[in-house]
C-alpha positions in Angstrom: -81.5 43.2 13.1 -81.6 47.3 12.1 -85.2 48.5 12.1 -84.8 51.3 10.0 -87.8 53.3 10.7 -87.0 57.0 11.9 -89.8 57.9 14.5 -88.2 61.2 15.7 -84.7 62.7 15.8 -82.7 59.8 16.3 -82.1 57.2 13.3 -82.5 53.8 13.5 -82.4 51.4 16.7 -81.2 47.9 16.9 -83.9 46.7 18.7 -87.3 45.0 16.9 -90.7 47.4 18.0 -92.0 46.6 21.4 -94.4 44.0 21.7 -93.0 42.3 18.4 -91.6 39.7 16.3 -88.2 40.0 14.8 -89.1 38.7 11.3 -85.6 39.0 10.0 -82.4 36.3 10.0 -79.3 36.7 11.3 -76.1 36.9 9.4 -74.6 33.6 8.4 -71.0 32.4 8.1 -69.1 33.2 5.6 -69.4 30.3 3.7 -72.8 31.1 3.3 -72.0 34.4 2.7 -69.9 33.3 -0.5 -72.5 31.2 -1.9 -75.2 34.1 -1.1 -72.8 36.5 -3.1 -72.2 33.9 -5.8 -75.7 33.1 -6.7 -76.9 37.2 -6.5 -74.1 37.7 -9.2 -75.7 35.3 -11.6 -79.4 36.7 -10.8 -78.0 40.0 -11.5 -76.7 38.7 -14.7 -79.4 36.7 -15.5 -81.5 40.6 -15.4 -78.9 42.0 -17.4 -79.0 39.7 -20.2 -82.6 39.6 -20.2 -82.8 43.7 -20.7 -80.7 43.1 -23.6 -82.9 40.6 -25.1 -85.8 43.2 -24.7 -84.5 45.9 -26.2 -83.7 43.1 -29.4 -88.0 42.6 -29.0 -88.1 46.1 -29.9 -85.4 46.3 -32.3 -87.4 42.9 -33.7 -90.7 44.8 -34.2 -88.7 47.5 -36.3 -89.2 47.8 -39.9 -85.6 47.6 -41.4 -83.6 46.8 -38.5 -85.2 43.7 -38.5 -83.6 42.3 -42.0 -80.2 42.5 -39.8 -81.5 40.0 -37.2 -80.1 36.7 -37.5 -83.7 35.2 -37.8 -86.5 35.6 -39.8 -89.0 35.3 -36.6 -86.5 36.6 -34.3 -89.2 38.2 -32.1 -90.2 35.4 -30.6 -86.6 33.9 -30.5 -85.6 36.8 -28.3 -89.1 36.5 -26.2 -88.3 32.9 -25.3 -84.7 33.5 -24.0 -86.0 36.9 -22.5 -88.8 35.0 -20.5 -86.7 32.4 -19.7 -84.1 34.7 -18.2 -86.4 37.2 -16.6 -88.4 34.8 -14.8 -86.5 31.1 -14.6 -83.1 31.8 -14.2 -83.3 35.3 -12.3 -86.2 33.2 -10.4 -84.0 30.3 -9.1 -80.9 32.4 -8.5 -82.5 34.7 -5.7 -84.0 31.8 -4.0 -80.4 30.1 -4.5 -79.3 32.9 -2.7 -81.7 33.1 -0.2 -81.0 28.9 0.6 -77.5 29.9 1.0 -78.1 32.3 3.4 -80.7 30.3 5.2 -78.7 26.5 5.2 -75.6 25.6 6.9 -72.3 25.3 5.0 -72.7 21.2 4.7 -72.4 20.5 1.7 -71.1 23.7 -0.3 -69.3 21.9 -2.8 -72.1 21.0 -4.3 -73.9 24.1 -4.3 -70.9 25.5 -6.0 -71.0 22.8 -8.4 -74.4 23.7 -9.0 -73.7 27.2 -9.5 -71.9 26.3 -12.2 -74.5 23.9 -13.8 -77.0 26.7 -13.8 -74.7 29.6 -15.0 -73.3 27.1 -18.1 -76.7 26.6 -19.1 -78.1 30.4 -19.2 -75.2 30.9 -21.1 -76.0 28.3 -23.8 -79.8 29.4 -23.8 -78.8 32.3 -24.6 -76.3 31.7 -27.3 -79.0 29.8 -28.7 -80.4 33.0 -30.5 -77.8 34.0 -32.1 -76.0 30.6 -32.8 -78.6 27.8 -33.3 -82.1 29.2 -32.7 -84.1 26.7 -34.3 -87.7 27.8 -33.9 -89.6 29.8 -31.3 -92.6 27.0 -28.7 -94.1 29.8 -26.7 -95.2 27.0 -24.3 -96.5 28.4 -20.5 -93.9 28.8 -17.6 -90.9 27.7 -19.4 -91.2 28.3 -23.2 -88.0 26.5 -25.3 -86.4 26.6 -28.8 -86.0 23.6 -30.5 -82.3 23.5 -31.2 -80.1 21.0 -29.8 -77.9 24.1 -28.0 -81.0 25.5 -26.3 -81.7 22.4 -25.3 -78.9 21.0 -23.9 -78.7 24.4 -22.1 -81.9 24.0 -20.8 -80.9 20.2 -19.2 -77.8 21.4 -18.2 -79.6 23.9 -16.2 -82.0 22.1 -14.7 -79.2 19.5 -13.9 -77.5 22.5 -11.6 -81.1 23.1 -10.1 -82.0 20.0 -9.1 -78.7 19.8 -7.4 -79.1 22.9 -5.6 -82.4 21.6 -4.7 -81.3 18.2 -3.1 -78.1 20.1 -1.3 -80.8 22.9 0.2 -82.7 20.0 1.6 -79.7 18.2 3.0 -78.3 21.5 4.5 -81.5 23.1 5.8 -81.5 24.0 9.3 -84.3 23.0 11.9 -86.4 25.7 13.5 -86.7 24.9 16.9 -89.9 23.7 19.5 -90.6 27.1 19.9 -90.8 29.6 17.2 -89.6 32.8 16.6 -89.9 35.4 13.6 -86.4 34.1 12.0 -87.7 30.5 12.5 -90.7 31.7 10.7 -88.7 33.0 7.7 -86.9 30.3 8.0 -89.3 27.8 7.4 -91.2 29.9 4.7 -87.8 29.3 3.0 -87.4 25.8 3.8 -90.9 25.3 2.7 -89.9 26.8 -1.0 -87.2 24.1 -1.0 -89.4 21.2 -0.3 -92.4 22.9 -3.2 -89.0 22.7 -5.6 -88.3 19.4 -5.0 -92.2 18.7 -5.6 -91.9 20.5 -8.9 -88.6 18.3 -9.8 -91.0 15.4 -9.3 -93.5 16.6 -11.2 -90.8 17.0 -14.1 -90.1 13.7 -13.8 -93.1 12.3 -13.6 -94.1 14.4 -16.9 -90.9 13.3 -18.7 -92.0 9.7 -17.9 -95.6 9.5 -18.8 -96.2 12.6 -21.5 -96.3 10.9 -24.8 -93.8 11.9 -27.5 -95.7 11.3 -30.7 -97.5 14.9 -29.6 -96.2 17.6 -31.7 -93.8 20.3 -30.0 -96.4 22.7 -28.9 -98.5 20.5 -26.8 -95.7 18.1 -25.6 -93.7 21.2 -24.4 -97.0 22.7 -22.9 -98.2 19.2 -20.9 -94.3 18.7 -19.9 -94.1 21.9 -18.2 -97.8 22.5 -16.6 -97.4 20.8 -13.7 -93.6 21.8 -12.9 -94.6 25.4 -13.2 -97.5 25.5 -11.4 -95.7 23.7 -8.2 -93.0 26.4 -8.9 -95.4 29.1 -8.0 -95.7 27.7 -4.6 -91.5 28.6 -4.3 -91.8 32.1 -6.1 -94.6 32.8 -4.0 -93.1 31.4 -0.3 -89.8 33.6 -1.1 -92.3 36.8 -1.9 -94.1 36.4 1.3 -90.4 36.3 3.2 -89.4 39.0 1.7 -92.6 41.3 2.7 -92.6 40.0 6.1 -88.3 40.8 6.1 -89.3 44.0 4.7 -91.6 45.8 6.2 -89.6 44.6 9.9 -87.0 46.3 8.1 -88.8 49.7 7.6 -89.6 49.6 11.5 -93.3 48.4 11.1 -94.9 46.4 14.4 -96.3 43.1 12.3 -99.5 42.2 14.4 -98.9 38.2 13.4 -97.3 36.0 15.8 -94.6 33.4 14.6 -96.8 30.6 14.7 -99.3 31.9 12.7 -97.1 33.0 9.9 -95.2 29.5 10.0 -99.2 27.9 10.3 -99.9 30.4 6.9 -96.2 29.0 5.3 -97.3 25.2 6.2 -100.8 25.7 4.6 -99.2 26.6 1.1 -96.6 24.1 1.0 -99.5 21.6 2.2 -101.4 22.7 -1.0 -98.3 21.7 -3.2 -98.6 18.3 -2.4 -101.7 18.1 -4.5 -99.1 18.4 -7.6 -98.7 14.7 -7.2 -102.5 13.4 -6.5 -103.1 15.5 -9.6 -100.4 12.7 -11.8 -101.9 9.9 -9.8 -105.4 11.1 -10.3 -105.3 11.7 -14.1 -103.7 11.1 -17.3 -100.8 14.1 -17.8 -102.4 14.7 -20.6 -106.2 15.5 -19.4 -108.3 18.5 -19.2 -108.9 17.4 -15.3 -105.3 17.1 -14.5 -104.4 20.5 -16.1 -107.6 21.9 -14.2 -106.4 20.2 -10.5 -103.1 22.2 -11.4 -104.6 25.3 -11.6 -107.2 24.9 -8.7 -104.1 24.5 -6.1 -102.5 27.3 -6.7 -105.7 29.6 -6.3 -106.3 28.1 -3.3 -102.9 27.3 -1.6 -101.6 30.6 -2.4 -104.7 32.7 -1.9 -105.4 31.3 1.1 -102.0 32.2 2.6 -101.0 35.2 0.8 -103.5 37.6 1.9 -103.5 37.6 5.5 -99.9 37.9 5.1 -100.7 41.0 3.0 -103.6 42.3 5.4 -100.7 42.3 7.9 -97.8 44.0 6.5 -100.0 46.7 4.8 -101.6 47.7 8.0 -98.2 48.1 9.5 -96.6 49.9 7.1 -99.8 52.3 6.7 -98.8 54.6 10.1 -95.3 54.7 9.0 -94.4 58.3 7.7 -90.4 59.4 8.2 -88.1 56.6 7.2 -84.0 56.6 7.3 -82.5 57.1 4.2 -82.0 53.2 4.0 -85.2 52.5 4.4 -87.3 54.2 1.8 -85.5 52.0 -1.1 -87.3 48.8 0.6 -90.6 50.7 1.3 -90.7 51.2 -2.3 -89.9 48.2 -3.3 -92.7 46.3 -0.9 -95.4 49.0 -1.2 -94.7 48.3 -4.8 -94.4 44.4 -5.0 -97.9 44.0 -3.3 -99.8 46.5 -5.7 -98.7 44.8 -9.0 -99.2 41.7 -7.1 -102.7 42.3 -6.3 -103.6 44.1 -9.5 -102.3 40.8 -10.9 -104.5 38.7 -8.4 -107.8 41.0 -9.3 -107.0 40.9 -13.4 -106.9 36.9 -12.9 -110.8 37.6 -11.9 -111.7 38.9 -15.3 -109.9 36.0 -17.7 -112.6 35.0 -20.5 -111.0 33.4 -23.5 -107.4 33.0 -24.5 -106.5 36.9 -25.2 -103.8 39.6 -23.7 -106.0 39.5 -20.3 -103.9 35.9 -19.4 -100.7 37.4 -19.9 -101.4 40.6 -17.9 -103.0 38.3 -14.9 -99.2 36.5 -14.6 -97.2 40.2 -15.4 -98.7 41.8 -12.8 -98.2 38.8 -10.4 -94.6 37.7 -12.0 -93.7 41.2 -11.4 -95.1 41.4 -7.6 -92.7 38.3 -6.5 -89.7 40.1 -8.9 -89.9 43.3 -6.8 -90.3 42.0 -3.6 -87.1 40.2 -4.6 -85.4 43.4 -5.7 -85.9 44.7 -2.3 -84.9 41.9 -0.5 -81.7 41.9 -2.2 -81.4 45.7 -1.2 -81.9 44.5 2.2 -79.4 41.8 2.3 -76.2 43.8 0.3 -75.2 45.1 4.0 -74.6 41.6 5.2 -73.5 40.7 1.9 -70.3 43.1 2.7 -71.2 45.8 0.3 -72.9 48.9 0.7 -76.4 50.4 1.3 -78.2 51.0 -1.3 -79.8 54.8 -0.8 -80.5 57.9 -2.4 -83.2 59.2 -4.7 -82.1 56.5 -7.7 -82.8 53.6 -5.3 -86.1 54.9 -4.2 -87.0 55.6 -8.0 -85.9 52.5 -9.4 -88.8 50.3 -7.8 -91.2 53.0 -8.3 -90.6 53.5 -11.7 -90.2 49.1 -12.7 -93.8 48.9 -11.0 -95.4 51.8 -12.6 -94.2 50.9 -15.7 -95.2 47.4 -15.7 -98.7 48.7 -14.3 -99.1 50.7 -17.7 -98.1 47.2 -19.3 -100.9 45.3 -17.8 -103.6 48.3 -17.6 -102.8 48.4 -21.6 -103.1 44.1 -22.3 -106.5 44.2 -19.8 -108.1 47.5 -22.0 -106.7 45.2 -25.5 -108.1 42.1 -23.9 -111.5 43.5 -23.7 -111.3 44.0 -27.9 -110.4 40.3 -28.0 -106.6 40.7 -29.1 -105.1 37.5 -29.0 -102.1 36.6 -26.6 -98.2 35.3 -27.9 -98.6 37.4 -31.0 -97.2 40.5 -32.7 -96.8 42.9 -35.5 -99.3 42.8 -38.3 -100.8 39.2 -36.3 -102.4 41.0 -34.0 -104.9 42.5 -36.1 -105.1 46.2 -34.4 -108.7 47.2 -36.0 -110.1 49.7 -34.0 -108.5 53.0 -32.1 -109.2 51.2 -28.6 -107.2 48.3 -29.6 -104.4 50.6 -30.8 -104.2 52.8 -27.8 -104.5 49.6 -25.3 -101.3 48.0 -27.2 -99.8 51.3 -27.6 -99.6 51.9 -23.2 -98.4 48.3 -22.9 -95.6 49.2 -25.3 -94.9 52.3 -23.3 -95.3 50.9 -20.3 -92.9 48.0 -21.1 -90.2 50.3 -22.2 -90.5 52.3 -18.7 -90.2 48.6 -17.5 -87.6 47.7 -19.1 -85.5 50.9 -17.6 -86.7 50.4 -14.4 -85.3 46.8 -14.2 -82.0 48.3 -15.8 -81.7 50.6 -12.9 -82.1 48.0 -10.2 -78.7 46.7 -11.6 -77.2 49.6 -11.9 -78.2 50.5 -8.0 -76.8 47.4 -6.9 -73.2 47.6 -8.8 -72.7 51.1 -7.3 -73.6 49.7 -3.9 -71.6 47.2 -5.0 -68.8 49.5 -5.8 -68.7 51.2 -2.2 -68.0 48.2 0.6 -69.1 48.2 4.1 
């Protein structure tokens, strides 16, 4: 493991700071290797595909250019495949990668397999726009169109997941009797493994016992509540790796022992398991079940999260002079943990269903994305590319997390004037100057957004471009 920190004339050691754990893991064969490379190429262009669709949100909202579109309401067309690639299919190919690197090489085949499951099915989701879009459900966590190619894409895909999933489980590797800080890491990840197969259940257990006489709204909302809040026990578990991989990457001395950390991971996958008390408990369909959802998350990932955070902020705090390959991952991590937070903190102030909701889950959507970004930054080196470096790469996580600051700042301020959420254009109702200047900063900020995440794929195809 490089620490990467520069404390005086002499660049980076190979040695983890005195006194220390090395939360970092070691390189893995190269079957592994593959599969890590594999999965990162369809995260990457999962985030391609997804900055296409947003610059069609703006095209969308255009007087004129609309008329060209091949749908009347082909806003929020383009928002569902746009959410769906940003955040479920860019989601579940980092954390594909991050299995691979963690799990042995049993049972590859079928991680290729599943590869292959997953990529078919972004593909036909997004063909659905264009093709077959049907009409737009803006339903939480996974939002659908109704036409049979979406749909089949969407199965298809969930087909290659699951399968990933199972294989992750059968492949994992054991930690040991005696922890360490890559056995720590390691079982955050094996811990986001387990909380998917939790949400798999969930979505079977919802496919089973949600009635279909409810129209498409509410059926798609209820089917998907409980899989996507036990999937923000995963995004969250791969987050806190990556600040823990990062910051040991910049150099900083982690005051958290092993065991604590892996006694912090345990306590948020042990709040998963209430995803299936909550089906036992309740009808699928009840206020109290959709409630139990919600509590477990606030409390499983709270609870763990911020000590985590406590941690890695002080250490980074006395760190000043970094090596050229470290600032890229400082930004990225300094970065991830403020939208994070500001996400946490603008969850405080929800009242009502308005543009606060959907800035709460930006801002913390956005933290896990970034930490992500700067994991991946991290791992190109023992991906057998380069390092990514230079002014760009420190910009580009800067600029994504600035932007999508302005982006929630801007829904919080419209929020307080009541705007209402998962609407647009002449819907929203702008009445007063306030309400047009809040919406106005999220559209600039989304735009900045928009070419920050643009960027990140653009640093990683030149470090691509220049092998180790």
């Amino acid at each position: 493991m490089n620490t990467l920190s520069q404390r005086g004339p002499s660049a980076a050691t190979s040695l983890s700071p005195a006194g220390t754990a090395d939360f970092s893991l070691p390189v893995a064969g190269a079957e592994q290797l593959a599969l890590g490379r594999a999965w990162l190429g369809l995260g990457l262009l999962a985030l391609i595909g997804s900055g296409l669709f947003s610059v069609l949100l703006v095209l969308a909202r255009t007087p004129g250019v609309n008329a060209w579109l091949p749908a009347a309401d082909f806003f929020r067309i383009a928002l569902v495949v746009h959410v769906d690639l940003s955040v479920l299919v860019w989601f579940a190919a980092i954390v594909g990668m991050l299995w691979s690197l963690n799990g042995s090489a049993r049972g590859a085949r079928a991680s290729w397999i599943a590869l292959g499951l997953c990529a078919a099915g972004a593909l036909l989701m997004s063909a659905a726009a264009f093709v077959q879009p049907g009409s737009a459900i803006m339903a939480n966590y996974i939002p659908v169109l109704t036409s049979p190619l979406f749909l089949n894409g969407l199965v298809i895909f969930g087909a290659g997941a699951a399968l990933k999933v199972l294989r992750s489980l059968w492949a994992a590797r054991a930690i040991g009797p005696a922890p360490d800080g890559a056995a720590a890491l390691r079982f955050g990840l094996n811990a986001s493994v387990v909380s998917s197969a939790v949400a798999l259940l969930a979505l079977v257990w919802s496919l089973a016992t949600v009635p279909l006489e409810l129209d498409g709204k509410a059926y798609y909302e209820i089917l998907f509540w409980g899989v996507g809040h036990a999937l923000q026990f995963t995004w969250t578990l791969a987050m806190l790796v990556a600040w823990l991989w990062l910051a040991q990457a910049c150099g900083a001395r982690i005051a958290l022992s092993p065991r604590v950390v892996l006694g912090l991971f345990a306590l948020a996958l042990a709040s998963v398991f209430i995803t299936p008390y909550a089906y036992l408990a309740h009808e699928v369909a009840s206020v109290e079940h959709r409630a139990l959802h919600t509590w477990a998350m606030r409390f499983g990932g709270g609870v763990a999260i911020f000590p985590v955070a406590l941690a890695v902020a002080l250490a980074m705090l006395p760190l000043r002079k970094l090596a050229a390959p470290a600032r890229p991952l400082r930004a990225a991590l300094w970065s991830s943990m403020a939208l994070f937070a500001a996400g946490g903190l603008i969850g405080l102030l929800i009242g009502g269903s308005n543009v606060t909701i959907p800035a709460h889950y930006h801002g913390c959507i956005v933290g896990v994305t970034l930490a992500l970004m700067g994991l991946v930054y991290r791992l190109l080196p023992q991906l057998g590319w380069g390092t990514p470096q230079g002014r760009l790469a420190v910009a580009q996580p800067i600029l994504y997390g600035a932007g999508q600051l302005m982006h929630i700042v801007g829904l919080v301020w419209s929020g307080g004037y009541g705007v209402q959420r998962k609407v647009a254009g002449s819907d929203q109702v702008l009445r007063s100057s306030g309400e047009i200047a809040g919406m106005g900063m999220m559209g600039l900020g989304g735009l900045i957004a928009i070419v920050g995440g643009l960027l990140f794929v653009v640093v990683v195809l030149r470090a691509m471009r220049s092998r180790r």
